[in-house]
C-alpha positions as CSV (number, residue, x, y, z in Angstrom):
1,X,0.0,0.0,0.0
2,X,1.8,3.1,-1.2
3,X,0.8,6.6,1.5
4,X,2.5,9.5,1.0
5,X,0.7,11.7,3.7
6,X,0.3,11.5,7.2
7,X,-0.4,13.1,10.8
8,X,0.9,12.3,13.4
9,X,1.7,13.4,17.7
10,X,4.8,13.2,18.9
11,X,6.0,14.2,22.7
12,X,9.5,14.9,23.6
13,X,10.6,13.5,27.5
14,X,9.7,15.7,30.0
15,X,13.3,16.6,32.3
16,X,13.3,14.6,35.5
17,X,13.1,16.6,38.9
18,X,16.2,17.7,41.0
19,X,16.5,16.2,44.5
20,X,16.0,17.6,48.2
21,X,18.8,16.0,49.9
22,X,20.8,16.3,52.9
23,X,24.6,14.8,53.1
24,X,24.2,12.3,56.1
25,X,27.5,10.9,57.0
26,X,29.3,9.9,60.5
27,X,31.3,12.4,62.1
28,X,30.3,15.1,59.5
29,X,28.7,17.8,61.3
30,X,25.9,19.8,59.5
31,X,26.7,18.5,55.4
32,X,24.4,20.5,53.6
33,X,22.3,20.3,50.3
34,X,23.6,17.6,48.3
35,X,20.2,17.1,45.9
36,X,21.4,16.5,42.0
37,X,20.4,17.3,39.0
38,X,17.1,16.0,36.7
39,X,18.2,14.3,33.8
40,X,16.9,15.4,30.5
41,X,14.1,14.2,28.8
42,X,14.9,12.6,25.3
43,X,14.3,14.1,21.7
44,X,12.2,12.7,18.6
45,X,14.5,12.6,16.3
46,X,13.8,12.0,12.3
47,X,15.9,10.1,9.9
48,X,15.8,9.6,6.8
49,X,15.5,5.6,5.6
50,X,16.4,4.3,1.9
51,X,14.8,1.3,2.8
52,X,11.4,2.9,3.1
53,X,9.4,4.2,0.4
54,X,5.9,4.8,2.0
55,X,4.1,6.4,5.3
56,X,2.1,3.6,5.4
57,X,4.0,2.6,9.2
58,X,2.1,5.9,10.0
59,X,-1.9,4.8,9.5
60,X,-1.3,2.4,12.2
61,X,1.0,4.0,14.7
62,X,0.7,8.1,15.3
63,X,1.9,8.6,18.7
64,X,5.3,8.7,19.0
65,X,7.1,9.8,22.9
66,X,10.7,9.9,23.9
67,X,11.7,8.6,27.6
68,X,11.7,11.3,30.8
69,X,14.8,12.1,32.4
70,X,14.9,10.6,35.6
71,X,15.4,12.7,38.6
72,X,18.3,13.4,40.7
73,X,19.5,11.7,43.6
74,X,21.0,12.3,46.6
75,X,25.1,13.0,46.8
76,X,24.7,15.2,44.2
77,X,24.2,12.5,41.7
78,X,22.8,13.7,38.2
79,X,19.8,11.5,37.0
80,X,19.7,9.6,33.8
81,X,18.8,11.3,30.2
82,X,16.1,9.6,28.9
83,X,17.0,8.1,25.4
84,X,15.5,9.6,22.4
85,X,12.8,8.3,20.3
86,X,14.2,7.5,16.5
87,X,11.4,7.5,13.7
88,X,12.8,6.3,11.0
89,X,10.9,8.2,7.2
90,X,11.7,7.6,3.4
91,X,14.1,10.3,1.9
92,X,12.4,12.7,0.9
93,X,9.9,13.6,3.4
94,X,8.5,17.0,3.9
95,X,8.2,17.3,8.2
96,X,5.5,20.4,8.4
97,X,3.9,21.9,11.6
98,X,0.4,20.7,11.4
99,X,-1.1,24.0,13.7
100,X,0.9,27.0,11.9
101,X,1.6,24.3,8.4
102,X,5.0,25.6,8.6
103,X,7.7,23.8,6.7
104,X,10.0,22.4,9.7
105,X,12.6,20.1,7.6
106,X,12.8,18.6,4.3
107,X,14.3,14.8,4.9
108,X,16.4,14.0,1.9
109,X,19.7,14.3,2.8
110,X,21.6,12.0,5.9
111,X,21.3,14.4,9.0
112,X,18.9,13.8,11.1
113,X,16.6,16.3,12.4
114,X,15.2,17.1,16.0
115,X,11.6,18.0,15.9
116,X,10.6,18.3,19.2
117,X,13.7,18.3,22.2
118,X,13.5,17.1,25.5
119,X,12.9,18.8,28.3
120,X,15.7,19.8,30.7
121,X,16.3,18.5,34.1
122,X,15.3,20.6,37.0
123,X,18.3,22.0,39.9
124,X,18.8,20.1,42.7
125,X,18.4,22.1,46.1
126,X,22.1,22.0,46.4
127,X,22.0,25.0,43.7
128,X,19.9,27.3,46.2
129,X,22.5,27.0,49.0
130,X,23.9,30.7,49.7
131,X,25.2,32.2,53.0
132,X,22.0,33.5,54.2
133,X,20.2,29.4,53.2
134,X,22.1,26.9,54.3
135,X,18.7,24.8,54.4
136,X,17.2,24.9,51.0
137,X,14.0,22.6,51.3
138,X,13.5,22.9,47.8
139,X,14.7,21.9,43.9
140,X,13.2,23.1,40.6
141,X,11.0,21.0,38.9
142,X,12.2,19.5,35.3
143,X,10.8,21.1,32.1
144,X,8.2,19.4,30.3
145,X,9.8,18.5,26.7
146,X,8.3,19.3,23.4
147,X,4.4,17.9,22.4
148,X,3.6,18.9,18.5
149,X,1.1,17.3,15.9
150,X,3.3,17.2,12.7
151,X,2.0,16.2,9.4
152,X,4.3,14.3,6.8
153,X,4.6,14.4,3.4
154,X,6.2,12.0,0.9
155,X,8.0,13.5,-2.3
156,X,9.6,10.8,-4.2
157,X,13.6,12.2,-5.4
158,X,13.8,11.5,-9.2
159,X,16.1,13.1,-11.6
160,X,13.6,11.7,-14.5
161,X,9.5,11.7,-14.4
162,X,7.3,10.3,-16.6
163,X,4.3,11.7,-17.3
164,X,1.0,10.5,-19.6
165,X,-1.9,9.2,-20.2
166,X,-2.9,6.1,-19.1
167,X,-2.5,2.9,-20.7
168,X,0.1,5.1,-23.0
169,X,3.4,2.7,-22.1
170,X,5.0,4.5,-19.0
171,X,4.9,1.2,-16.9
172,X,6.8,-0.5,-20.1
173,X,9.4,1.9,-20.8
174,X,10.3,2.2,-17.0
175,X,10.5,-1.7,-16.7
176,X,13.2,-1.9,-20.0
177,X,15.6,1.1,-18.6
178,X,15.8,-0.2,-15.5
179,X,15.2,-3.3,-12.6
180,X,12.2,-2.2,-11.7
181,X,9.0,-4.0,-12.2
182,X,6.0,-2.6,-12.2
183,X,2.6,-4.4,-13.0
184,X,2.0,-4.2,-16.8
185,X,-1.7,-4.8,-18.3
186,X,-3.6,-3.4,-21.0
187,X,-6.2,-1.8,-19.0
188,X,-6.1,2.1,-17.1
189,X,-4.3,2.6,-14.0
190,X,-2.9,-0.8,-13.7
191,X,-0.6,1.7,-12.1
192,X,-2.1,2.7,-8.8
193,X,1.0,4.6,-7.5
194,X,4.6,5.9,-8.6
195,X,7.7,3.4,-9.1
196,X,11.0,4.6,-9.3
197,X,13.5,2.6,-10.6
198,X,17.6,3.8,-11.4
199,X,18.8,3.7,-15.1
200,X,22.5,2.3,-15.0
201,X,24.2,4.3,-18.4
202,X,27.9,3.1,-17.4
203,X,29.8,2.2,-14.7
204,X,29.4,5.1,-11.9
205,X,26.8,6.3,-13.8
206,X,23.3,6.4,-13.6
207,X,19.5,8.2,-12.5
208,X,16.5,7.6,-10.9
209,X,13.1,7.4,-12.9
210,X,9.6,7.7,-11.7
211,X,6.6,6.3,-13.4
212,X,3.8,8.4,-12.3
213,X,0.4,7.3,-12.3
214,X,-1.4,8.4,-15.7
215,X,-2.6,11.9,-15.2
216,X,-5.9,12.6,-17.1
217,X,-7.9,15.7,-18.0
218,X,-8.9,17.4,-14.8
219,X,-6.6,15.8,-12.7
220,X,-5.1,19.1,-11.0
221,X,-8.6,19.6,-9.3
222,X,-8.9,16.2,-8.4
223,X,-10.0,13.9,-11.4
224,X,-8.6,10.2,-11.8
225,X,-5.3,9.4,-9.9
226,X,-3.5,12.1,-11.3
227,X,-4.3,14.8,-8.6
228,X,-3.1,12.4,-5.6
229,X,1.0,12.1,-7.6
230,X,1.2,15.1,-8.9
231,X,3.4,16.8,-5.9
232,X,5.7,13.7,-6.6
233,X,6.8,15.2,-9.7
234,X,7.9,18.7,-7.9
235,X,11.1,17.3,-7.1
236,X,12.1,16.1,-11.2
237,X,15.0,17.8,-13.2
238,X,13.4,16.3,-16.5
239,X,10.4,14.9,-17.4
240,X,9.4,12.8,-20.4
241,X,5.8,12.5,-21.6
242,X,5.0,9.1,-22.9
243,X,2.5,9.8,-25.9
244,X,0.9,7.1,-27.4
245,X,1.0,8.0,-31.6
246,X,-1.1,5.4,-32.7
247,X,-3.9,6.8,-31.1
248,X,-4.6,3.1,-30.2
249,X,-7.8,4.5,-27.5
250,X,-9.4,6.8,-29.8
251,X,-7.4,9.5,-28.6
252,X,-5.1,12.7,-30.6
253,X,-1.8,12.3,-29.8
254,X,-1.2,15.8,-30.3
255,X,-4.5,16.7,-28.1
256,X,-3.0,14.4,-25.7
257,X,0.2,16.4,-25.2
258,X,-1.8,19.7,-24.8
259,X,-4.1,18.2,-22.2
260,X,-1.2,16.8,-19.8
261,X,1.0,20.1,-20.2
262,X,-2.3,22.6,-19.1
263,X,-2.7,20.0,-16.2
264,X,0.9,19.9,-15.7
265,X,0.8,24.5,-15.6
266,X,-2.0,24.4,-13.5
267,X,-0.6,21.9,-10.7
268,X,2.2,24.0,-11.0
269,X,3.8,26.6,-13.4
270,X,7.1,26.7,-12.6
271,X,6.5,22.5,-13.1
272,X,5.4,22.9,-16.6
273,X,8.9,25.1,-17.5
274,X,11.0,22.0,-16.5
275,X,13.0,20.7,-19.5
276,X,10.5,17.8,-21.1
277,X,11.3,15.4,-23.6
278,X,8.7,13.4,-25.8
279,X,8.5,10.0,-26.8
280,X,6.3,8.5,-29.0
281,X,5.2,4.9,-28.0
282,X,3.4,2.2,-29.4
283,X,5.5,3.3,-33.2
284,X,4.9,-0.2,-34.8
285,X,1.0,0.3,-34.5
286,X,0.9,3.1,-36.9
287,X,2.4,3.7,-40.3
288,X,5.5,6.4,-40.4
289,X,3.7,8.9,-42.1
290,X,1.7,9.4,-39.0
291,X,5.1,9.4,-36.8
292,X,6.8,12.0,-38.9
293,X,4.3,14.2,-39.2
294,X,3.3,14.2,-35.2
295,X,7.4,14.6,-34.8
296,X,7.4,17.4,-37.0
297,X,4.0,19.1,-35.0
298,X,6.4,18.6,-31.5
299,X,9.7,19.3,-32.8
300,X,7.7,23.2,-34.0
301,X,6.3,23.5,-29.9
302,X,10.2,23.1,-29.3
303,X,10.9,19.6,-27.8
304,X,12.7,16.9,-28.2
305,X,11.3,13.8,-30.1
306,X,11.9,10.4,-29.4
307,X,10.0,7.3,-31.3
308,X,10.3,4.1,-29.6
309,X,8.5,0.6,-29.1
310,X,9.0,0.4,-25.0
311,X,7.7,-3.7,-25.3
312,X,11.1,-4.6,-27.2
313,X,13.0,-1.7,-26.0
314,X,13.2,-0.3,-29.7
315,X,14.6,3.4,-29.5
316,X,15.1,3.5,-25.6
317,X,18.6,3.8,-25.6
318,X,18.8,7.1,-27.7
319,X,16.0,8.6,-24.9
320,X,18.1,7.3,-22.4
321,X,21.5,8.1,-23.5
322,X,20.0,12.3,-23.8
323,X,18.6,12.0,-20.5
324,X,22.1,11.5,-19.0
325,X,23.3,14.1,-21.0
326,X,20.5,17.0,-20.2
327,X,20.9,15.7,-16.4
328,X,24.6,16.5,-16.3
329,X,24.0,20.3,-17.4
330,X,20.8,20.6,-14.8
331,X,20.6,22.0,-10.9
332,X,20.6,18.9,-8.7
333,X,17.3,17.7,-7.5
334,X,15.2,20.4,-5.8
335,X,15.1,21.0,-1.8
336,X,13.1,22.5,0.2
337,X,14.4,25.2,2.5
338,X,12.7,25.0,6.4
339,X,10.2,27.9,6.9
340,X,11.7,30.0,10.2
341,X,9.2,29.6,13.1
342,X,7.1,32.7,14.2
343,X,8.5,35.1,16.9
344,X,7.0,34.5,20.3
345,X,6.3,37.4,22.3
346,X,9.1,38.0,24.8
347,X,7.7,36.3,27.8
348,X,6.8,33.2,25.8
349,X,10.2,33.2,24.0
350,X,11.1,33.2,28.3
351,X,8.8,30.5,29.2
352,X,7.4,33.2,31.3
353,X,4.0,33.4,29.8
354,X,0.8,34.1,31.8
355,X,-2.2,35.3,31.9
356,X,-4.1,37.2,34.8
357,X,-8.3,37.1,35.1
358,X,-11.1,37.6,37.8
359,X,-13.7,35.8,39.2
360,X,-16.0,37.8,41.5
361,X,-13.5,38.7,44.6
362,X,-10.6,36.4,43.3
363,X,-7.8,37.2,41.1
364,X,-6.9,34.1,39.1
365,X,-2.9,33.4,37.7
366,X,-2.5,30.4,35.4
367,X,0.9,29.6,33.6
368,X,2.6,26.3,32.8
369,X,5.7,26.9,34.0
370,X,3.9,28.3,36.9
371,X,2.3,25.3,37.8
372,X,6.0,23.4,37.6
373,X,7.1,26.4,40.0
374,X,4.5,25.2,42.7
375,X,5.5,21.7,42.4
376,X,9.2,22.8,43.8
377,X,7.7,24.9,46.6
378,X,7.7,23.6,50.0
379,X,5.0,25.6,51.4
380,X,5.7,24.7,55.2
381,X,9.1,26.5,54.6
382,X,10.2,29.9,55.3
383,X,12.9,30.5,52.6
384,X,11.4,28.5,50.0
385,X,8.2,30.7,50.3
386,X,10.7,33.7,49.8
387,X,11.6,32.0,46.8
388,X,8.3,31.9,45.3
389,X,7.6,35.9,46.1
390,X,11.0,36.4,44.2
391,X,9.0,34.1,41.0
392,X,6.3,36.4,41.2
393,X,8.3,39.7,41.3
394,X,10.6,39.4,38.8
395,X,8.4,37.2,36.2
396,X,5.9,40.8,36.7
397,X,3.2,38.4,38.0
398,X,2.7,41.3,40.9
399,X,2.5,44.1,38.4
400,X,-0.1,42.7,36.2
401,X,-2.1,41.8,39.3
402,X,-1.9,45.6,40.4
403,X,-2.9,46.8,37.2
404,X,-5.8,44.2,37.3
405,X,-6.6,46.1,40.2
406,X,-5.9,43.7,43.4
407,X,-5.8,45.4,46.4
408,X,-4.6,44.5,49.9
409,X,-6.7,41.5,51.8
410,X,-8.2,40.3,48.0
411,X,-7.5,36.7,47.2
412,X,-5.2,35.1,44.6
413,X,-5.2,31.7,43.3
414,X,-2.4,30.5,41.7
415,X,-4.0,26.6,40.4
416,X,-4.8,24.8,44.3
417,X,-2.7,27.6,46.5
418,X,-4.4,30.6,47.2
419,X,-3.1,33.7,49.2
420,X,-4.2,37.3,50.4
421,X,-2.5,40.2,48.7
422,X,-0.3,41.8,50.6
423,X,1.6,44.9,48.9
């Protein structure tokens, strides 16, 4: 089964939690804060795979999640990195942002790319010892790592695309140029979706060709099987379009090459100014006046003609043999450049966004990282309530509440802890 499109949710590791610890030893006398480090939480990563050629892994698993950190221990001890989460695509996967449909990374070269990264591990409380707390009772929380829905897009890399009819001999002249082996029948879309196959010329040399399902009249707003390949062609240096000259299915062969180049411009323009080629199939089926004088019509639109017989490779090697040539003089196949993502405002781009509402009598504060904050707060002690009051100060949580108009005695609630205002 041959996807090219899919969605899918994937959630970084969350950082593991630093430790409250106190060094407890004989004969040591007052140790102090020895709580470690979080570990961090693991990355999905994305690698290209030549061994795939299809989402279709994707219709049946679409939740993908990296490993936590684990959290510190005592002794200062760091806790483990969780291991990331490798999902393995064909080359030549588009990875887009499925909420802003921003292009994140184009998957056709060998480095891998980090979609969504781990979260990091939180301090230990041996990080908040100063002169003035020698007790810290508290450590940060670890940060939560990444969660995105990303949709993925497969477009195939061919130097060379077919392009025709159906039922016009794509399927045949793919299978003589090179291994591949795609089903054959004299019936329409026997091909139900693209094949690529590599054309050896010498030793060292060669290129990959794509037989794309036949593209009909229509088929750039959605008629026949055109409409769902199309995109695979973006990626081509050169196409040829199979023609059929004897006009075995009752068809022009001229009308024919008209009709797939306006589908061809309106899928894409800059698609239709791609260097083309023609060849004429199906030669022994018609007498040569008819060949020479639909040569001579294509030769005047200004391409390239090629007559062949693709069932007994008659005339393939000529096509082939100018194919290498134009491919040596063309820009390598085409890539996508990432789209940069949007600029957050400044206290996002801190992790410091929050948002400030009332309720009657009560001033309500929700945040994420605010939430993580409270986690780390031992509210039974002293300093690490000083701690939080520093939060709210310098994130400007006590501005925006003044400008909400709080005043002294009103309530705030911060999630489950709730306090009076006091200027």
């Amino acid at each position: 089964m041959f996807v090219d499109k899919a969605t899918i949710q994937v959630k970084a590791g969350d950082g593991g939690n630093g430790a409250v610890s106190f060094h407890r030893e004989k004969y040591v006398a007052a140790g102090g804060p020895d709580g470690g480090d979080g570990g961090k939480g693991g990355d999905i990563v994305f690698v290209a795979d030549d061994g795939l050629n299809t989402l279709v892994d994707f219709r049946y698993k679409r939740k993908f999640s990296a490993e936590n950190g684990q959290p510190g221990g005592q002794k200062r001890c760091f806790g483990k990195n969780g291991r990331d989460e490798v999902i393995a695509v064909p080359r030549g996967t588009l990875i887009y942002d499925a909420g802003s449909g921003r292009l994140m990374a184009d998957l056709s070269g060998d480095e891998p790319f980090i979609a969504a990264r781990g979260g990091r591990g939180g301090w230990g409380n041996s990080h908040f010892a100063t002169s003035t707390r020698q007790v810290p009772r508290f450590a940060k929380p670890g940060i939560p790592g990444q969660a995105l829905e990303l949709r993925l897009e497969l477009k195939l890399l061919a130097d060379v695309g077919l392009v025709g009819f159906p039922n016009v001999g794509k399927s045949s002249l793919l299978s003589v140029v090179s291994a591949a082996r795609p089903e054959i029948a004299n019936y329409h879309f026997t091909t139900l979706s693209p094949v690529l196959g590599v054309v050896r010329i010498a030793e060292g040399s060669s290129f990959v060709m794509a037989d794309i399902p036949g593209v009909i009249e229509g088929a750039s707003e959605g008629v026949g099987l055109g409409h769902e390949f199309l995109r695979h062609i973006d990626r081509c240096r050169l196409l040829i379009h199979v023609v059929d000259v004897s006009g075995s299915e009752g068809r022009d062969p001229l009308e024919d090459l008209a009709v797939i180049n306006r589908e061809l411009e309106a899928f894409s323009p800059e698609l239709a100014s791609r260097p083309m080629l023609v060849a004429g199939n199906k030669c022994d089926l018609t007498d040569d006046g008819a060949v020479e004088a639909f040569a001579a019509a294509v030769r005047e639109q200004g391409y390239e003609f090629f007559p062949i017989m693709a069932a007994i490779a008659h005339g393939t090697d000529a096509l082939v043999r100018r194919c290498a040539e134009l491919l040596q003089k063309l820009p390598p196949i085409l890539r996508y450049e990432p789209e940069p993502p949007a600029l957050p405002d400044a206290d996002a781009a801190r992790g410091r966004a929050f948002t400030v509402s009332r309720q009657g009598d009560i001033f309500l504060v929700e945040g994420e990282w605010l939430l993580r904050i409270l986690q780390s707060v031992n509210m039974d002690d002293y300093e690490s309530l000083q701690y939080f009051q520093r939060v709210l100060q310098s994130s400007g949580i006590i501005d925006a509440l003044v400008e909400a108009g709080v005043n002294e005695g009103d309530t705030v609630s911060i999630y489950d802890f709730e306090f009076d205002f006091v200027p």
